[in-house]
Structure formats: structure tokens, C-alpha cells
C-alpha positions as CSV (number, residue, x, y, z in Angstrom):
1,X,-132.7,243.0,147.9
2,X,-134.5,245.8,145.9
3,X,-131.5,246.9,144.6
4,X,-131.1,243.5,142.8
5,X,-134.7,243.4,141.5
6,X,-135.2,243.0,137.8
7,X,-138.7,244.2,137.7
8,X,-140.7,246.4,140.5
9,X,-144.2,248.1,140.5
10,X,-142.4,251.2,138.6
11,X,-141.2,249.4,135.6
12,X,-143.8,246.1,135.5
13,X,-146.9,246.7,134.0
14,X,-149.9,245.0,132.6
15,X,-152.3,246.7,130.0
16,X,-155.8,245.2,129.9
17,X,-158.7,247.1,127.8
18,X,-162.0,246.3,129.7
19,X,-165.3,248.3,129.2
20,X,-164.2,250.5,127.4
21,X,-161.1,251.6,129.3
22,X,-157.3,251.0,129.2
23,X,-156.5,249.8,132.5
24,X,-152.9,249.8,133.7
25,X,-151.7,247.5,136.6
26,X,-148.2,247.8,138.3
27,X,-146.9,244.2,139.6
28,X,-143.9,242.9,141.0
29,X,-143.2,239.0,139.8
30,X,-140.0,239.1,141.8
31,X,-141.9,239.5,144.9
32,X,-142.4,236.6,147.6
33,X,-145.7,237.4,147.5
34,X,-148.0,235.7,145.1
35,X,-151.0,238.5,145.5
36,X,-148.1,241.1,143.5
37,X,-148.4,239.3,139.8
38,X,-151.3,239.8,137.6
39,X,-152.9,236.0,136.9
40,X,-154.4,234.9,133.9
41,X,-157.8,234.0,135.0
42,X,-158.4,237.7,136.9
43,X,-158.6,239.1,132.8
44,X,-160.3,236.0,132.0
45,X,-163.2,237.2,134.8
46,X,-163.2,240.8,133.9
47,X,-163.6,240.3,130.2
48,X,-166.4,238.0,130.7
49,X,-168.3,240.3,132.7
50,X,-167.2,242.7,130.0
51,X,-169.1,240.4,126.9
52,X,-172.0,240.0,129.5
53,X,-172.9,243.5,130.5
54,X,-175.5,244.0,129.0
55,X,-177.9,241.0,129.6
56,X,-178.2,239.1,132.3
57,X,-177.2,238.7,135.9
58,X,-174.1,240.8,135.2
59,X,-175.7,243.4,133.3
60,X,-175.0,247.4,134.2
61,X,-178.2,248.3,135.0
62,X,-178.7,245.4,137.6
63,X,-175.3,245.9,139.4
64,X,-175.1,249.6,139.9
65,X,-175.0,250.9,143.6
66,X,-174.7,247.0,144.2
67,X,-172.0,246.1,147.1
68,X,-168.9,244.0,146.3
69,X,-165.6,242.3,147.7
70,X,-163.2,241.3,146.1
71,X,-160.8,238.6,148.2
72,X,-157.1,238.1,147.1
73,X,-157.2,240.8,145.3
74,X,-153.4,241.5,144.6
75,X,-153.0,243.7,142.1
76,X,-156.9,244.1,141.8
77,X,-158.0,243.8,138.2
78,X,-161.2,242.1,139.0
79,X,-162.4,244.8,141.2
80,X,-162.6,246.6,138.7
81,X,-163.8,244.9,136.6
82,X,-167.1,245.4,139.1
83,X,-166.6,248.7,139.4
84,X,-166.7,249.5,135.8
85,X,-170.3,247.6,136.1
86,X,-171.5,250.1,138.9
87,X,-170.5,248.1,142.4
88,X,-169.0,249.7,144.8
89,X,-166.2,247.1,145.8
90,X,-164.2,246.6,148.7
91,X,-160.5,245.3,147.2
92,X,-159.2,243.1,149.9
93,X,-156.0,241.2,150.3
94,X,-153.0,240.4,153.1
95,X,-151.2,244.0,154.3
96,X,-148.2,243.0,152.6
97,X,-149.8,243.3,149.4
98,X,-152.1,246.7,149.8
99,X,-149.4,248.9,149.0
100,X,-149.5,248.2,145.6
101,X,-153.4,247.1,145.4
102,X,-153.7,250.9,146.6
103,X,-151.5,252.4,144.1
104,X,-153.3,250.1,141.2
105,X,-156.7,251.4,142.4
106,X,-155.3,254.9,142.9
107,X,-153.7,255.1,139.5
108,X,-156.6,253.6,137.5
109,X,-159.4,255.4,139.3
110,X,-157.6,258.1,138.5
111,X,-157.3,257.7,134.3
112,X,-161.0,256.6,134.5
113,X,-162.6,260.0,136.5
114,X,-160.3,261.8,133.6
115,X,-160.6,260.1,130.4
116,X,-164.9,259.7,131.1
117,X,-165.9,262.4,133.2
118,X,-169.2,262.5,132.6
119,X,-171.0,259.3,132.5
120,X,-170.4,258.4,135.8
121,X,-169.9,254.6,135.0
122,X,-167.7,253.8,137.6
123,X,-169.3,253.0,141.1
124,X,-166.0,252.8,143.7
125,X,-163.0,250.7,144.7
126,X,-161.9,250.5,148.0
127,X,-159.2,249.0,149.7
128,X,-159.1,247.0,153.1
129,X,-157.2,244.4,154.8
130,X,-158.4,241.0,155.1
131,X,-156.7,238.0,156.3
132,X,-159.3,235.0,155.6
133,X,-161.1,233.8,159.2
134,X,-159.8,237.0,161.2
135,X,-163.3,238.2,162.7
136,X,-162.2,241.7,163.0
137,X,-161.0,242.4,159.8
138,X,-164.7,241.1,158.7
139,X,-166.3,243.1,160.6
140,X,-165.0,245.8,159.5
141,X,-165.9,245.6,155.7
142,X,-169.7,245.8,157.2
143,X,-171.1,242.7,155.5
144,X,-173.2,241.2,154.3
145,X,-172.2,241.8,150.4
146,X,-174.1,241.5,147.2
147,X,-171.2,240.0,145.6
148,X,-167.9,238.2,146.3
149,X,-165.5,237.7,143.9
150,X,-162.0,236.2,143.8
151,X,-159.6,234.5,141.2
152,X,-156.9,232.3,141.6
153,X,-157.0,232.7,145.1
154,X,-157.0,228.6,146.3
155,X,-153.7,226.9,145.2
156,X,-153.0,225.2,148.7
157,X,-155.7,222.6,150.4
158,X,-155.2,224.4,153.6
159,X,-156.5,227.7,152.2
160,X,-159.8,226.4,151.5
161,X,-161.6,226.2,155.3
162,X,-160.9,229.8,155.4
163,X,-161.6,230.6,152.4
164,X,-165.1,229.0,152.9
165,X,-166.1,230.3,156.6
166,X,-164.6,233.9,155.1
167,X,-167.0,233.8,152.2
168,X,-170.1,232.7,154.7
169,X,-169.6,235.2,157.1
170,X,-169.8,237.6,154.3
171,X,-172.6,236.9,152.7
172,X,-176.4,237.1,153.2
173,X,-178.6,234.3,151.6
174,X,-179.0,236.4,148.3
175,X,-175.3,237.0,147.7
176,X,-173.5,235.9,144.7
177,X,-170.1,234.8,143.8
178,X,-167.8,235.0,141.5
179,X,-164.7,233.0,141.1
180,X,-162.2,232.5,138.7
181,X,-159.8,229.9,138.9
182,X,-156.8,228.0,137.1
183,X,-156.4,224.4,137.3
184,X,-152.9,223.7,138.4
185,X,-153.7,221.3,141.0
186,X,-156.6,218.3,140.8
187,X,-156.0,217.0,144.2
188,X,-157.3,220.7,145.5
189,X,-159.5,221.5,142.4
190,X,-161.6,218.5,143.1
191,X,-161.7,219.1,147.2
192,X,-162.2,223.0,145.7
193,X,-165.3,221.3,144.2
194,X,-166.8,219.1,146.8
195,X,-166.4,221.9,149.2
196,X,-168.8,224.7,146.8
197,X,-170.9,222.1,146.0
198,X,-172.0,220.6,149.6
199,X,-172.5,224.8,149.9
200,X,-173.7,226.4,147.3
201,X,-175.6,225.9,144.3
202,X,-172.3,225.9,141.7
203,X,-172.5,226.7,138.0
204,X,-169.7,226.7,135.5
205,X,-169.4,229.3,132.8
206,X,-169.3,227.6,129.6
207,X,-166.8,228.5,127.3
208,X,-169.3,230.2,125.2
209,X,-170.1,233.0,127.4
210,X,-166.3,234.0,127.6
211,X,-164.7,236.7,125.9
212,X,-163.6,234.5,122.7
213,X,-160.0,235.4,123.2
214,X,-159.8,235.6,127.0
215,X,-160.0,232.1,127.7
216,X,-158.1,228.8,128.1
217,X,-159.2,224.9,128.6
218,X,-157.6,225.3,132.2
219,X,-158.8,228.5,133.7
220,X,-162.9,227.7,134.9
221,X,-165.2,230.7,136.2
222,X,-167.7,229.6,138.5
223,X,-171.0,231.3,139.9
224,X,-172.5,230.6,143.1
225,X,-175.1,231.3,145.2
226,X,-176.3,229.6,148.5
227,X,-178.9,226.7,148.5
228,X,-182.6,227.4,149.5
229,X,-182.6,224.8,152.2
230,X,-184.0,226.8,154.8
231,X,-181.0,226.7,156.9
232,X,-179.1,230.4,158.2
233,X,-175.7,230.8,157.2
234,X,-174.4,231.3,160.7
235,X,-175.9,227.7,160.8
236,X,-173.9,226.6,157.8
237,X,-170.5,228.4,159.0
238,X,-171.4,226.3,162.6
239,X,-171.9,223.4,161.3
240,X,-169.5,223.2,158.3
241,X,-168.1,219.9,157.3
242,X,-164.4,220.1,156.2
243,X,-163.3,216.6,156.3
244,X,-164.7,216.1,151.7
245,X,-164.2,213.7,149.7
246,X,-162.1,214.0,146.4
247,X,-164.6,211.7,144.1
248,X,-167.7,214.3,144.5
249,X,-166.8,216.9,141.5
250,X,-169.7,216.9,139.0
251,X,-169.3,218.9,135.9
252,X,-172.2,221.3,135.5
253,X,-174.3,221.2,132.6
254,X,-173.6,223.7,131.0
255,X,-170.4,223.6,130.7
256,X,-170.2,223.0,126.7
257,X,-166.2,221.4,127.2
258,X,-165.3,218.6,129.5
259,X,-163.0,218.2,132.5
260,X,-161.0,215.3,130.7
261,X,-160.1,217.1,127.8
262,X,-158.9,220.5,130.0
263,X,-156.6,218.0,132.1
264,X,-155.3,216.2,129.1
265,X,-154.8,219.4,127.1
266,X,-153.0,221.5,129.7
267,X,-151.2,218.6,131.4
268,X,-153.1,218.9,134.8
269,X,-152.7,215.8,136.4
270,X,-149.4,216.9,138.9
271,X,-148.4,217.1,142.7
272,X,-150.5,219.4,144.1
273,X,-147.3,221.6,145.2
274,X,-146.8,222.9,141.7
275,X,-147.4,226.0,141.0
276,X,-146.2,228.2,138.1
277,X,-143.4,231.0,139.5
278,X,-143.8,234.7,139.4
279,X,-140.5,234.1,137.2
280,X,-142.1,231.8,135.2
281,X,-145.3,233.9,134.1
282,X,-142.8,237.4,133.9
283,X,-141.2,235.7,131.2
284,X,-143.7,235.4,128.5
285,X,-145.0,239.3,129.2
286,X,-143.5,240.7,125.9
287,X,-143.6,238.0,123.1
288,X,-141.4,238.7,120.0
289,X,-143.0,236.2,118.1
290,X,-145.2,238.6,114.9
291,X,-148.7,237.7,115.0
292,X,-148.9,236.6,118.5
293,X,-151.2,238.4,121.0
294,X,-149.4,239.3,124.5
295,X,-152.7,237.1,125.8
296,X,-151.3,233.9,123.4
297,X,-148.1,234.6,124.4
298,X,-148.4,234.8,128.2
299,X,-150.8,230.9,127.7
300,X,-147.9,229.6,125.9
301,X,-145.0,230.5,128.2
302,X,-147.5,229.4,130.9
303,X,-148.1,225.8,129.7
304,X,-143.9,225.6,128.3
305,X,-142.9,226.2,132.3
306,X,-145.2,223.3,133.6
307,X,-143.7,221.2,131.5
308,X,-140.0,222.4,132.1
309,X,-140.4,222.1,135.5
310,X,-141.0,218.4,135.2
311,X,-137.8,217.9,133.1
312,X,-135.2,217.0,135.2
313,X,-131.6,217.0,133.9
314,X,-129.2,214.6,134.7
């Protein structure tokens, strides 16, 4: 029941500084939904494109007027994240989540157009409903896309077919994407990476391009973009092989810090059901703690509820 709620959108906020701005997004942890809690690895995304906007793929002067989706977007802070770049992004998520992916969107377009009026550095946020594989609500997004973007948006093996023929019938050979994603799982996070990687062309960010603070061992960002094999993607999406096996996950070159020592540090190696609760991550929002960071904080309480939720007490 509301009534019984101890947060709601109203009185649960997250501040994130990005690009120059002080973003403010409204969640509600006690929600069933998982799409109405702000995840780690969304301000892990945003602040990288933050430190890389000014060389590279990324950069500001590349990515303006460039069109972008976001998928599971919740509460939608890496939408903007695009925005702030120049893209004009479509927010997407399930309908019981746009109410408050509007009212983020609303609300933070809103203290961007007034607090920078004139350099017009924001390209546009959007928001639509998308339920992954529904050809209709694809269709009406009008892809193909220059980008797609997600994070944290596979924690279940039977979200990743979807996931996959959703991101394929969005894109045109030249897209790229963007995902973000933290390990809680390595039965899924090695199918996760079998699947890109029979698909795409799959680099991992090291560790050295993040923001030096917005990162953890166990939250990856990966960018992909389709092999040149001469095939269409209408081909791909036909012929897709689901059926992966676990054993095919090869860590990237450039990724500076190995897979072992992100499951050993973070205690990854669990039933693939686990997940960390909206509870769970409300709890370290506001750490009392003197000289630690809300971002330290939140990693903290984050890796002390994995391992409580293993403890069983007899």
C-alpha cells in the first residue's frame, strides 16, 4: 500500500553531477518494479562518457543531432547522459515505469533549459514504451538508431533473446552500443557474453577510461558494433542462434583488469537468482560514515547485502 511506503518518487532522490549539470532523479526502491531504483552502473556509464567527451567516439562534436535509445531506462540517467552530448534520445522502458521516467525527464530538462539557456548543449529526451520483441512498439520509435544504450538491464537468462532481436531490429549496420552492466550473476554474464560476441564486435572499457571514482571491479561497460561480414541484420535477427555456450567469454584486450580478480573481489561466483533488493541498495543512500563519498558508500552497502544474503541464521 502507498500509504505504507517508506520512500516514493516525492521524497527519494538521487543527485548525480554530469557535464556540468546537477541532475536530480526521483526513484522508488519500494517499488516491485526494478526499472524505479537508480543502479550503480547507469552513473558509471554517464560519467564515462562525461571524462570522454571531448575525444573520441563519444566526443560532443561527433554526437550532436545523432539519434539514440535508451532500453530499460527506469529512471533514465543514461539518457541523459546522451543528451547532454547532443543525441536526441528516445528513453524507453515497460508502461509501468514511464510515469516516473517522464517526470525524471520532465524535471531535469527543465533545470537544464533554465540553469544554461544559451548554449544549447542539450539535444532531446523522449519518452516511449517499449516492451523488448513487441513489433509495434518498435516500429514506432522509427529506427534504425545511431546509438543504443542500456545498463543493468539483463539480470535474468530469459531476458537476453529479446534483448538481442530488440537491439537488431533497431539498428542499421553502423549503429553503436552502449551497455553498462553489473556482474551479479556469471551463469548469465557469461551466456551475456557468448551471445554479443557471436554478434557484434565487443570491446570492454578498461578501467582507465572511467571516471576515476565512478567505477567498481564488478560493474563492466561494453561497446559494440555489428561485424562486417556482409550479412543484413534482418538476416542476423532470422537466423539467430540462441541455444550458446557458457565457456565462449574472452576478455577483450584492453581491458587493463581481469575477470578473475572482479569475481574474487566482489564475491561473484552465486546462483544466478540473486539479485541485490531495491531495499538493499536504499539503504546505503545517506552514509554517516565522515569522509565517505555517497558513491563509496552506496559500493559498500552494495557488496555488505550480497554477502548477508548468504548468511543464513540458524
Amino acid at each position: 500500500m502507498e500509504g505504507d511506503r517508506l520512500n516514493s518518487p516525492s521524497t527519494c532522490a538521487v543527485m548525480l553531477e554530469a557535464l556540468g549539470h546537477q541532475l536530480q532523479f526521483s526513484q522508488d526502491p519500494n517499488s516491485k518494479h526494478l526499472g524505479t531504483t537508480v543502479w550503480d552502473a547507469s552513473m558509471v556509464l554517464v560519467k564515462y562518457l562525461e571524462k570522454n567527451c571531448r575525444r573520441g567516439r563519444f566526443c560532443q562534436s561527433k554526437l550532436k543531432g545523432k539519434r539514440a535509445i535508451e532500453l530499460g531506462a527506469g529512471c533514465g540517467v543514461a539518457g541523459f547522459g546522451m543528451a547532454l552530448l547532443g543525441c536526441d534520445v528516445v528513453s524507453t522502458d515497460q508502461v509501468e515505469v514511464l510515469p516516473l521516467l517522464m517526470r525524471n525527464v520532465e524535471r531535469n530538462t527543465q533545470r537544464i533549459v533554465q540553469s544554461d539557456q544559451s548554449s544549447g548543449s542539450l539535444g532531446s529526451i523522449s519518452v516511449a514504451e517499449l516492451d523488448w520483441g513487441n513489433e509495434e512498439h518498435i516500429r514506432a520509435v522509427e529506427p534504425p538508431f545511431d546509438f543504443i544504450i542500456g545498463t543493468d538491464v539483463v539480470y535474468k537468462e530469459h531476458l537476453l533473446e529479446p534483448l538481442l532481436q530488440t537491439i537488431l531490429a533497431l539498428s542499421s549496420p553502423k549503429t553503436t552500443i552502449l551497455l553498462g552492466y553489473e556482474i551479479r550473476s556469471t551463469n548469465v554474464h557469461e551466456k551475456m557474453l557468448a551471445m554479443w560476441k557471436s554478434n557484434f564486435q565487443v570491446k570492454t572499457v578498461p578501467k582507465s577510461k572511467m571516471h576515476h571514482k565512478y567505477q567498481h571491479p564488478s560493474i563492466e561497460l561494453y561497446i559494440m558494433e555489428f561485424k562486417h561480414n556482409g550479412g543484413s541484420i534482418r538476416a542476423m535477427i532470422d537466423n539467430q542462434q540462441t541455444d550458446l555456450e557458457p565457456g565462449s567469454e574472452v576478455v577483450e584486450e584492453e581491458e587493463e583488469e581481469s575477470q578473475a580478480s572482479n569475481d574474487s573481489a566482489v564475491g561473484n561466483v552465486r546462483d544466478p537468482s540473486i539479485e541485490i533488493t531495491d531495499h538493499e541498495q536504499q539503504a546505503v543512500k545517506s552514509p554517516e560514515a565522515e569522509g565517505i563519498t555517497d558513491w563509496e558508500a552506496r559500493r559498500i552497502g552494495s557488496m555488505a547485502a550480497r554477502l548477508l544474503r548468504d548468511v543464513k541464521i540458524t
